[in-house]
C-alpha positions as semicolon CSV with decimal commas, in nm:
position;residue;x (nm);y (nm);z (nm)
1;X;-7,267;22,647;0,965
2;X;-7,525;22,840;0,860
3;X;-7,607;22,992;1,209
4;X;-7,230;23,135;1,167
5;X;-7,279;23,253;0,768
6;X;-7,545;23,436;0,926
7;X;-7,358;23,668;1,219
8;X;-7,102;23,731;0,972
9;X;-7,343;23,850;0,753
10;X;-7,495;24,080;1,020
11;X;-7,161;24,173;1,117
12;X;-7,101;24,317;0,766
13;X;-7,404;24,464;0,735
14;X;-7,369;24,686;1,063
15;X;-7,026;24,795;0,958
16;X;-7,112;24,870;0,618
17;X;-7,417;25,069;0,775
18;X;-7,235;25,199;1,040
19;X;-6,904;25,310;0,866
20;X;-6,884;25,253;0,477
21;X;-6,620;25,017;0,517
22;X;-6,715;24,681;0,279
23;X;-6,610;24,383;0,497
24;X;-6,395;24,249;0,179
25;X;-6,417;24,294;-0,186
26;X;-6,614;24,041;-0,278
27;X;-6,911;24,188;-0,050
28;X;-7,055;24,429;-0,214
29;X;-7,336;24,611;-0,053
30;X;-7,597;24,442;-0,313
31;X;-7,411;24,140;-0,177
32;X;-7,498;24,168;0,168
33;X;-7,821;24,240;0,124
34;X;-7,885;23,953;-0,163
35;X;-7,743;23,732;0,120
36;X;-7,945;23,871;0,377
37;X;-8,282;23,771;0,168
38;X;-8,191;23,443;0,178
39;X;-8,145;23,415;0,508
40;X;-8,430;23,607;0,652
41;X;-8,658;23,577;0,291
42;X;-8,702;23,957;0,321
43;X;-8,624;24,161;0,077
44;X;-8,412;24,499;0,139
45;X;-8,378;24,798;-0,087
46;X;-8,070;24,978;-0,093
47;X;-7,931;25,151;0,225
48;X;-8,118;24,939;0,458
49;X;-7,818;24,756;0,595
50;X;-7,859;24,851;0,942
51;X;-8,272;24,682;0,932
52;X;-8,097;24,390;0,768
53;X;-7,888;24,333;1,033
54;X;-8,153;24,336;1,338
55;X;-8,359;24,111;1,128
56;X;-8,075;23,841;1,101
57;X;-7,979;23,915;1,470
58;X;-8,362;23,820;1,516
59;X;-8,290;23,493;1,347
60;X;-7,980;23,400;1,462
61;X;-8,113;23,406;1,829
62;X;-8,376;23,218;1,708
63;X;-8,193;22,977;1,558
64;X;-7,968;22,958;1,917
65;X;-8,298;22,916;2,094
66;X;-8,356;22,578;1,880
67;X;-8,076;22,398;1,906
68;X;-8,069;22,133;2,119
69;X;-7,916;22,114;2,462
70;X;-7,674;21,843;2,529
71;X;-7,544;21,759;2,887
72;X;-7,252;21,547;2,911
73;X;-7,251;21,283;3,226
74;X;-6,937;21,248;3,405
């Protein structure tokens, strides 16, 4: 759950960075990036969006790399 919370996060980030557009109205840009802290434990200053969403696409492949592989038999 949280590995998804965190590419939508990134998702809005890059579009707010990318084209103004706020992904709804509850996500404010302050939002996004008081959400990206918690995820990454960074903090971001205004405008810095764009950095915020590298450094959760940095986590979130992280994250991927972790999770266990499971092979089903049959």
């Amino acid at each position: 759950m949280a590995l998804f919370r965190a590419a939508v996060i990134a998702s809005a980030c890059r579009l707010y960075a990318q084209t103004g557009i706020k992904a709804n109205r509850a996500y404010t840009p302050t939002a996004m990036l008081k959400a990206a802290t918690q995820i990454t434990g960074q903090k971001y200053r205004r405008g810095q969006h764009m950095k915020a969403a590298l450094d959760i696409k940095i986590w979130c492949d992280a994250m991927k790399a972790a999770l266990p592989v499971v092979e089903r038999e049959g």
